[in-house]
C-alpha positions in Angstrom: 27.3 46.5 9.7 27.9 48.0 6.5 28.7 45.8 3.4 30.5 47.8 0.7 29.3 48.1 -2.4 31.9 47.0 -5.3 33.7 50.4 -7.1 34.9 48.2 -10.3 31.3 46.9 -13.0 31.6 45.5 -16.4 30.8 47.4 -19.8 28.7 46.7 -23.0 31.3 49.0 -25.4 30.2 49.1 -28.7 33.1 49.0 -31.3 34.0 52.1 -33.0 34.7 50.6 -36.2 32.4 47.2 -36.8 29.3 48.4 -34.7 30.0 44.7 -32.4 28.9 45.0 -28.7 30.7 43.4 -25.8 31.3 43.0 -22.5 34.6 44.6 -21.1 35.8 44.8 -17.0 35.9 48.6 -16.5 39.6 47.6 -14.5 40.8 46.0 -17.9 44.9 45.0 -17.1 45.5 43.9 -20.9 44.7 45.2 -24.3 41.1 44.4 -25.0 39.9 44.3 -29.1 36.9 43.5 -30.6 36.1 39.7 -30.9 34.6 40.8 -34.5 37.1 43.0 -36.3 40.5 42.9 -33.8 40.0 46.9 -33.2 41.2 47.7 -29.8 38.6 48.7 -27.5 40.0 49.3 -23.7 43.6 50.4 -23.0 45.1 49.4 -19.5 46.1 52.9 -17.8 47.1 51.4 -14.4 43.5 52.0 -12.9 40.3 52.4 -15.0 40.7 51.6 -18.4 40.3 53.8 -21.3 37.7 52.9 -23.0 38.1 53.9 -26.7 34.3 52.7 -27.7 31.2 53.9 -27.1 29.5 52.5 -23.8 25.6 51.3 -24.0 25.5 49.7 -21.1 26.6 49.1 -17.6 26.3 46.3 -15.4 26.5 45.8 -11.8 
């Protein structure tokens, strides 16, 4: 038997506009900002969210 593997993985995003790096759920349902400077980071879109940083990393 087959186990599937998990289609959702969390993010390191950098922030656009402080340079701060953290981790956001690639599935985000709310509005996620920066813990640094409040800039919004991942909008919701119903599925995957848009992520309006840069990624560095992904993590399974």
């Amino acid at each position: 038997m087959r186990i599937p593997m998990p289609r959702s993985k969390f993010l390191v995003v950098k922030c656009p506009k402080c340079g701060n790096e953290q981790v956001v759920f690639n599935k985000a349902a709310i509005v996620v900002r920066c813990n640094t400077c409040g800039e919004i980071i991942a909008r919701p879109t119903g599925s995957k969210a848009e992520i309006l940083g840069k990624v560095v990393e992904s993590l399974t």
